[in-house]
C-alpha positions in Angstrom: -21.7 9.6 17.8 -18.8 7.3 18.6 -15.8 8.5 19.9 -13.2 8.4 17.3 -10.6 5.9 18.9 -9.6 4.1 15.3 -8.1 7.3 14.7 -6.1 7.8 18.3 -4.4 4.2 18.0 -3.5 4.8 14.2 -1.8 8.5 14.8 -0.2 7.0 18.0 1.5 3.9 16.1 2.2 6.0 13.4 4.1 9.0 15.9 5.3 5.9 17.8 6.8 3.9 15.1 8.6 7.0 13.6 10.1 8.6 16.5 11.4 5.1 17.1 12.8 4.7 13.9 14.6 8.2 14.0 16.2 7.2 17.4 17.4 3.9 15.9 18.6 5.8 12.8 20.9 8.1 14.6 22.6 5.0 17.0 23.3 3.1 13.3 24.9 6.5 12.0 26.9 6.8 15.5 28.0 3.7 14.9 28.8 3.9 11.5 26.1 1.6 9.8 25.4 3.7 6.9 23.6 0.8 5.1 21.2 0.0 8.3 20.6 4.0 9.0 19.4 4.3 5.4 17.1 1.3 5.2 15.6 2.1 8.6 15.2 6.1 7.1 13.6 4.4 3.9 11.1 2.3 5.6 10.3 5.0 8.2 9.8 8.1 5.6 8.8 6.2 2.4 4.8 5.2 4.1 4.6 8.6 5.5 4.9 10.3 2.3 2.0 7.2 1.3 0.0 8.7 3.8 0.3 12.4 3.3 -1.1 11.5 0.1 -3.3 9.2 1.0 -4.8 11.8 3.6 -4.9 14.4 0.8 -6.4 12.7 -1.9 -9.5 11.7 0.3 -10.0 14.3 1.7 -9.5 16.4 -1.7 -7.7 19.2 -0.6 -6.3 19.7 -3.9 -9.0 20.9 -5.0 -10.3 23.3 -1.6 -8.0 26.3 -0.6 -6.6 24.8 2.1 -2.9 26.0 1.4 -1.8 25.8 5.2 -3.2 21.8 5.3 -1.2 21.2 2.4 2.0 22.7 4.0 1.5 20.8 6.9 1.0 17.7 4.9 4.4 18.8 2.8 6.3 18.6 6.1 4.6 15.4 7.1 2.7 16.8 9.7 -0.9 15.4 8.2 -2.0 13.2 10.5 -1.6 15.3 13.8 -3.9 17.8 12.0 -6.1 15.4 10.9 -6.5 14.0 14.1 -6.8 17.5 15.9 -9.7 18.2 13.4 -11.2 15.0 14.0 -11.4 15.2 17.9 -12.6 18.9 17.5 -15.6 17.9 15.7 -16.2 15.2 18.1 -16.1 18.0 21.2 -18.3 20.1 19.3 -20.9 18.1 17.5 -23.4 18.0 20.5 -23.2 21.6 21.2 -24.0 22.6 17.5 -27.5 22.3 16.4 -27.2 20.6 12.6 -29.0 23.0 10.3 -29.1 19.9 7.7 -29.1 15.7 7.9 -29.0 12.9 6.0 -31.0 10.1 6.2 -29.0 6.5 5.5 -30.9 3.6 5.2 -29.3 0.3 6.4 -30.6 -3.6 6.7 -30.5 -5.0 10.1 -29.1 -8.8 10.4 -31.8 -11.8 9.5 -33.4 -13.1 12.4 -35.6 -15.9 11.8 -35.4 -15.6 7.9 -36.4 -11.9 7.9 -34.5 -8.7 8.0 -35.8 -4.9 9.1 -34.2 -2.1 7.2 -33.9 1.3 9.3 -33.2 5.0 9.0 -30.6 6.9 10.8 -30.0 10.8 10.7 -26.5 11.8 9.7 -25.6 15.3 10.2 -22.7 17.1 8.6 -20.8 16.3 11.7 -20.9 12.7 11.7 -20.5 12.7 7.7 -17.5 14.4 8.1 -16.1 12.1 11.4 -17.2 9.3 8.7 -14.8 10.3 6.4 -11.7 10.9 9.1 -12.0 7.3 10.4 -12.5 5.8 6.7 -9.2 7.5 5.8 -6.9 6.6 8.8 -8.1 3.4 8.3 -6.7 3.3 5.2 -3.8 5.1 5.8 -3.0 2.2 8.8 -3.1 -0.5 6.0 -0.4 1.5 4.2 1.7 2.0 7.4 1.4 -1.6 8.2 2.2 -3.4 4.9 4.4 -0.6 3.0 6.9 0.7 6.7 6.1 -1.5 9.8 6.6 -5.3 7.2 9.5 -4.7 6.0 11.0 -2.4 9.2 10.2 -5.1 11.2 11.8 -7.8 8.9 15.2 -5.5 8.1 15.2 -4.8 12.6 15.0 -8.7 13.3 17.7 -10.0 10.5 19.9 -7.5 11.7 19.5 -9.0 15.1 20.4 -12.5 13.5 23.5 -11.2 11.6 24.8 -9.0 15.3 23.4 -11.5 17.7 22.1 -8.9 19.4 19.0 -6.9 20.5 19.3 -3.7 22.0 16.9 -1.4 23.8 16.2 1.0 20.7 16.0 -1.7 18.2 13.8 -3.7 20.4 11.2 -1.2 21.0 11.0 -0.7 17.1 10.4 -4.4 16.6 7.2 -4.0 19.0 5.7 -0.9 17.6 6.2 -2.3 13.9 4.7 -5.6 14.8 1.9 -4.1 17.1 1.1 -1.9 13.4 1.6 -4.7 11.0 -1.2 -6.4 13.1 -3.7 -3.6 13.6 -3.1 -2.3 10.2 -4.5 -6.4 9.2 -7.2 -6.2 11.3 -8.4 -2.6 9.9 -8.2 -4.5 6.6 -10.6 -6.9 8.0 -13.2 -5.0 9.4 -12.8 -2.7 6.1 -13.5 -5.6 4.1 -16.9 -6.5 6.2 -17.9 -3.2 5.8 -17.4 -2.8 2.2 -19.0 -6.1 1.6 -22.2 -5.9 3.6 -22.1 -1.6 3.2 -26.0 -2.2 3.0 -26.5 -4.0 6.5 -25.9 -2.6 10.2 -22.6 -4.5 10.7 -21.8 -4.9 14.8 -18.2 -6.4 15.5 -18.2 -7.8 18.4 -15.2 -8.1 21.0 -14.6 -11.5 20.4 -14.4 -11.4 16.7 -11.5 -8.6 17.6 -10.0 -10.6 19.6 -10.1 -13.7 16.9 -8.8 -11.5 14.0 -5.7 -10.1 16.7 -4.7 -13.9 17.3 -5.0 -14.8 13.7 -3.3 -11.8 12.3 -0.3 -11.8 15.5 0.4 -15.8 14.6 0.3 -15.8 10.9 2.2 -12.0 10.7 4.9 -13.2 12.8 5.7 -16.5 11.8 5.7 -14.8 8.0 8.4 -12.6 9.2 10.6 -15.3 11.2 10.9 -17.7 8.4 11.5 -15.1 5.7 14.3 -13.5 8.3 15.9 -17.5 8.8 15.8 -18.1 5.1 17.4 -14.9 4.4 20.4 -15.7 6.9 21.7 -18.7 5.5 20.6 -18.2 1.7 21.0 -14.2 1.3 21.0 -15.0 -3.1 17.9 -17.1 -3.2 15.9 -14.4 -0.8 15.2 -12.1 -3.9 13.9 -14.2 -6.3 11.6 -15.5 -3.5 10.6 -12.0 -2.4 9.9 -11.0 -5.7 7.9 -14.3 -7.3 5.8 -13.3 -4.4 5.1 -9.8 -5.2 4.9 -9.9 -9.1 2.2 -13.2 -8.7 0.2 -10.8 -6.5 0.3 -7.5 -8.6 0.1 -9.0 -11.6 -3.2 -11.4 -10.3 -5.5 -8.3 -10.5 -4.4 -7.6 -13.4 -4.9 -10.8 -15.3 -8.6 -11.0 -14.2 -8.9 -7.6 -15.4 -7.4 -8.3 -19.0 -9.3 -11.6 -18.6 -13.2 -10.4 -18.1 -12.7 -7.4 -21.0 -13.9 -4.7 -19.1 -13.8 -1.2 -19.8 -10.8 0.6 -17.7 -12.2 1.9 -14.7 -13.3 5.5 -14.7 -14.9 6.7 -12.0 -12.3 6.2 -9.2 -12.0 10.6 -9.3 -13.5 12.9 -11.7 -10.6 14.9 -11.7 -8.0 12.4 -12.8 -7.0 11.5 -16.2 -6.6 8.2 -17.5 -2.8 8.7 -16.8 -3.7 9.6 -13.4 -6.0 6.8 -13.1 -3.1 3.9 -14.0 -0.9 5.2 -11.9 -3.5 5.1 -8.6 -4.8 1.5 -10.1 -0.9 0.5 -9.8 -0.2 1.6 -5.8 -3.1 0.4 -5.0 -2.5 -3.1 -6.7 0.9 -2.4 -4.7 -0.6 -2.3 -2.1 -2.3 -5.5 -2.6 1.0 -7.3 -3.3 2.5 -6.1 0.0 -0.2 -7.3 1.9 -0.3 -10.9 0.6 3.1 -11.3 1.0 3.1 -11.2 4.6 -0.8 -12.3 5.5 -4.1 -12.8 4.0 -5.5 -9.7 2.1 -9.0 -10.2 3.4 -9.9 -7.4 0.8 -9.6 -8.7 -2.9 -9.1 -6.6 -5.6 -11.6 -6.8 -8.5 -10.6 -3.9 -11.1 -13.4 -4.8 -13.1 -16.1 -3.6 -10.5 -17.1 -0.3 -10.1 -16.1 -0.3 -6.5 -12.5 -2.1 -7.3 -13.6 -4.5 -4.4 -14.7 -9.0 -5.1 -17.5 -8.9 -2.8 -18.2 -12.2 -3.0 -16.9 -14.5 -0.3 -14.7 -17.2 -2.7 -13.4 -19.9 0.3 -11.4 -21.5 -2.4 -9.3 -18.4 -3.3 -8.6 -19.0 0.7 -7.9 -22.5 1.6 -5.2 -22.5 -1.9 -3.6 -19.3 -0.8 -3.1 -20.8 3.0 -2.3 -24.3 1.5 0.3 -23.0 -0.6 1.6 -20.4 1.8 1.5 -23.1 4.6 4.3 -25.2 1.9 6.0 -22.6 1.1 7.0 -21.2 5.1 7.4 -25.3 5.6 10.0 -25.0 2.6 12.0 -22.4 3.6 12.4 -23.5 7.2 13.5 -27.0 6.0 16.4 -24.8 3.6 17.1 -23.3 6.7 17.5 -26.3 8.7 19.5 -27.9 6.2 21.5 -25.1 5.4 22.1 -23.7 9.3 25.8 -21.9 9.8 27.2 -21.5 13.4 25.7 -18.3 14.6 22.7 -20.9 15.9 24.6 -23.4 17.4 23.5 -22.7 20.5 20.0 -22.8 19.5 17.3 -26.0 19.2 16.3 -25.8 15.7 14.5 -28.7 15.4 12.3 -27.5 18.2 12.2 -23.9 16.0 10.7 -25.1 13.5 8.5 -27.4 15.0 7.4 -23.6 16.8 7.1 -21.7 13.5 4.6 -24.6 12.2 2.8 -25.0 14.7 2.4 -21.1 15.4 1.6 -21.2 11.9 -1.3 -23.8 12.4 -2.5 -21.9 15.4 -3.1 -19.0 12.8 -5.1 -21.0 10.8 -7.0 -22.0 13.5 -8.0 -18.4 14.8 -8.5 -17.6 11.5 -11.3 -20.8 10.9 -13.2 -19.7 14.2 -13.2 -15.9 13.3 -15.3 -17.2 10.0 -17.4 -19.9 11.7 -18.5 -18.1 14.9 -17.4 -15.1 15.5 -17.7 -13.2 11.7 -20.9 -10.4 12.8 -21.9 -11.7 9.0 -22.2 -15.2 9.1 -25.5 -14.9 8.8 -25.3 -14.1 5.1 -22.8 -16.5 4.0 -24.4 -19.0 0.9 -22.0 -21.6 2.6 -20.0 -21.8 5.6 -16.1 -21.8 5.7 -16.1 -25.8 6.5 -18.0 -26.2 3.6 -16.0 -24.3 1.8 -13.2 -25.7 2.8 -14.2 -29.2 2.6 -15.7 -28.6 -1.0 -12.2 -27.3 -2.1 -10.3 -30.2 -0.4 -12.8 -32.7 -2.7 -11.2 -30.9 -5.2 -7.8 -31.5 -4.7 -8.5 -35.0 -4.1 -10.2 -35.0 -7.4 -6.8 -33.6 -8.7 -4.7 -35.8 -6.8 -6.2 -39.0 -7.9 -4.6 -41.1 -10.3 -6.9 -40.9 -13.9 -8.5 -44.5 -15.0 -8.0 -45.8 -18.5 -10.4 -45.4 -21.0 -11.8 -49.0 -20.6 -12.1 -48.9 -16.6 -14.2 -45.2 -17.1 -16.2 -46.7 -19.5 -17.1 -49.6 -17.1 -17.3 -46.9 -14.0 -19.8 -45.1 -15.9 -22.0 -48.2 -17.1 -21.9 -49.3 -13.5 -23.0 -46.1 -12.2 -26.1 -45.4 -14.6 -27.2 -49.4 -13.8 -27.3 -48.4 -10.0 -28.5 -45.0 -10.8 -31.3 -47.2 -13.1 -31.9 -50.2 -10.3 -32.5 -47.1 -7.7 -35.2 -45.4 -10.1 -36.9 -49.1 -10.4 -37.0 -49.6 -6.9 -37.9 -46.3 -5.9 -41.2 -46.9 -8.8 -41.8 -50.2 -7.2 -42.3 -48.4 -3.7 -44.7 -45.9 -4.9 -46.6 -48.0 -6.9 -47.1 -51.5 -5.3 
C-alpha cells in the first residue's frame, strides 16, 4: 500500500494557500482596500466551499449518519478530517487482518506486441485509501483552476497597478502558482488513468517532471499576458475573459446536443434530473476554467457514460495551442502598443520576446511529455508528431489558394494519367 502523499501536498497547499490569503485579507482591510480584501476573501472561500462539497458528495455522506463529518465540512474543516482519516487507515492497514478482498484485474504494458493481464487483492483498506486519493485529486483541480487562477492573477495585477510586492502578497503569489500547477498535473495523471483505467499505468519521475515544466511555462505566461493586457486595456479584458469561458462551457455542450444522446443518468442514483443539470453545469465550469489558463488534458464528452473522450484527438490539441499561442501573441502586442508610464523603466521589447519564448518552451515540454516520457505511449494509434504534422497538412490544405475549375480539371486528368502510366509500368515489370 502506498503511502498516501497526493493527499499531504493537496491538504498542505490548500491550509497554505488559505491562511495566506486570510493574512493578506486583513493588511488590505488595514489599509483600507475594501475592494482587494473582498476579492482575495472571494477567491480564498469560494473553492473551499467547492471542495466541501466536492469531499461530500464522493464520499456520500449525505446519505451515511455521519452528522459530526458534515459539521466539520459546514465549517470548512473537511479536508483536515479527511486527511486524518486517510493517514489513520494507512497506520492501521498492516496491523488489521482483511476479513474480505477484492480481486482487480488489470493489463500490463505491450512488450513485444503482447500484453499479460494480472490480479491484485484489494482489501477494504486499500478500497477505501482508493477513494481518499481519487477525491483530493479532484478537489486539487478545483482549488487550482476555481481559487489559486484567478488569486494569483487578481495578487499580480495589483502589483502592476501599486508597483509593489510585499512580503504577504508575495508569498500568496507562490502558494497559488505552486497549486495552479500541481492541481494541472493531477489533471494529467487523472486523465491517464481514466483513459487506460484497464492497464497497470506506472508514471515515471521524468514524465513528472515534464508535465511540472510544461504546466509551470504555459500557467505562467497565461497569467502574465492576461495581467499586462488588463493594465493598459482594463474595458477590453472582459469580453476577452468571457469569449474564453462561454466557447469552453458551451463546447461540451454543442457536442452533446450535436450526437443526440440521451441525458446522462447514471452520474448518482440519488439525484434527480434537476440535480443532475446542475452537477453537469459545475463540472462543465470547471472545464471552462481550466482551458482558460492551460490545456485541459481531460476532455469532456457528456455523451459517454463516463463523461470523459477517451480517445487521444492530437488535432483538438495542436488548434487549441495554435490558437492560444495567437491569441497570448495578440494581447502582448496591445500591450506593447498601448504601454502607459508605470513601465517605463522596464525593457518591453525584451518582455515579450520572454513571454513567447516561455510560451514556446511550454510547448516544447509539453511535445516530449507525449513523445517519450507519456507511461502510455505504447498504446497510442499515432504518435504526437504525426499527429501534429497530419493536422499542419491540414491547415496547409486550408491555407492554399483554390484552383479554377479548368486548372482542377486538368490536375485531376494529370494525376489519373500518372496514376495509369504507374499501373502500366508496374504490369510490364511483373510480366516481362
Amino acid at each position: 500500500m502506498r503511502f498516501p502523499s497526493s493527499i499531504f501536498v493537496s491538504v498542505s497547499l490548500f491550509t497554505a494557500e488559505t491562511t495566506a490569503a486570510l493574512y493578506l485579507s486583513s493588511t488590505y482591510r488595514s489599509g483600507g482596500d475594501k475592494i482587494w480584501q473582498g476579492l482575495t476573501l472571494l477567491f480564498a472561500l469560494l473553492p473551499s466551499v467547492l471542495v466541501q462539497f466536492t469531499l461530500t458528495f464522493i464520499h456520500r455522506d449525505l446519505s451515511r449518519d455521519r452528522p459530526l463529518v458534515l459539521l466539520l465540512h459546514i465549517l470548512q474543516l473537511g479536508p483536515f478530517v479527511r486527511c486524518l482519516e486517510a493517514f489513520f487507515i494507512y497506520g492501521y492497514a498492516s496491523s488489521i487482518e482483511e476479513p474480505y478482498v477484492s480481486i482487480t484485474r488489470k493489463r500490463q504494458m505491450p512488450k513485444d506486441g503482447l500484453t499479460e493481464e494480472t490480479e491484485k487483492e484489494v482489501g477494504q483498506a486499500e478500497g477505501k485509501l482508493f477513494t481518499h486519493r481519487a477525491a483530493f485529486a479532484r478537489t486539487s483541480v478545483i482549488q487550482a483552476f476555481l481559487g489559486s487562477a484567478p488569486q494569483l492573477t487578481l495578487q499580480l495585477y495589483i502589483c502592476v497597478l501599486q508597483q509593489y510586492i510585499s512580503v504577504g502578497r508575495g508569498t500568496l503569489m507562490i502558494i497559488s502558482l505552486l497549486s495552479i500547477v500541481y492541481g494541472a498535473l493531477r489533471c494529467n495523471i487523472l486523465a491517464i488513468k481514466i483513459k487506460y483505467d484497464d492497464y497497470e499505468v506506472e508514471v515515471k519521475p521524468a514524465a513528472y517532471l515534464c508535465i511540472f515544466l510544461w504546466r509551470s511555462f504555459e500557467i505562467a505566461t497565461r497569467v502574465v499576458v492576461l495581467v499586462l493586457f488588463s493594465s493598459v486595456l482594463q474595458i477590453w479584458i472582459l469580453p476577452v475573459v468571457l469569449l474564453n469561458f462561454f466557447i469552453f462551457f458551451f463546447y461540451p455542450w454543442i457536442l452533446f446536443w450535436q450526437s443526440k444522446s440521451p441525458f446522462p443518468e447514471n452520474i448518482e442514483k440519488t439525484l434527480t434530473r434537476v440535480g443532475t443539470t446542475i452537477v453537469l453545469c459545475l463540472l462543465t465550469f470547471l472545464y471552462a476554467g481550466i482551458n482558460m489558463f492551460c490545456w485541459s488534458a481531460v476532455q469532456l464528452k457528456l455523451s459517454d457514460p463516463d463523461l470523459i473522450n477517451k480517445s487521444q484527438n492530437w488535432y483538438r490539441m495542436a488548434v487549441y495551442y495554435m490558437l492560444r499561442f495567437i491569441e497570448n501573441a495578440t494581447l502582448i502586442l496591445l500591450w506593447y502598443i498601448f504601454q502607459t508610464d508605470v513601465y517605463q523603466y522596464i525593457c518591453t521589447p525584451l518582455l515579450v520576446l520572454q513571454l513567447l519564448i516561455g510560451y514556446s518552451i511550454a510547448i516544447f515540454f509539453m511535445l516530449v511529455f507525449y513523445q517519450f516520457c507519456h507511461p502510455c505511449k505504447k498504446l497510442f494509434s499515432s504518435g504526437i508528431t504525426q499527429g501534429l504534422w497530419a493536422c499542419s497538412h491540414i491547415f496547409c490544405l486550408l491555407c492554399k489558394p483554390r484552383l479554377p475549375p479548368s486548372s482542377t480539371a486538368d490536375f485531376a486528368n494529370d494525376t489519373l494519367n500518372e496514376s495509369q502510366n504507374g499501373k502500366t509500368s508496374q504490369s510490364l515489370s511483373v510480366h516481362p
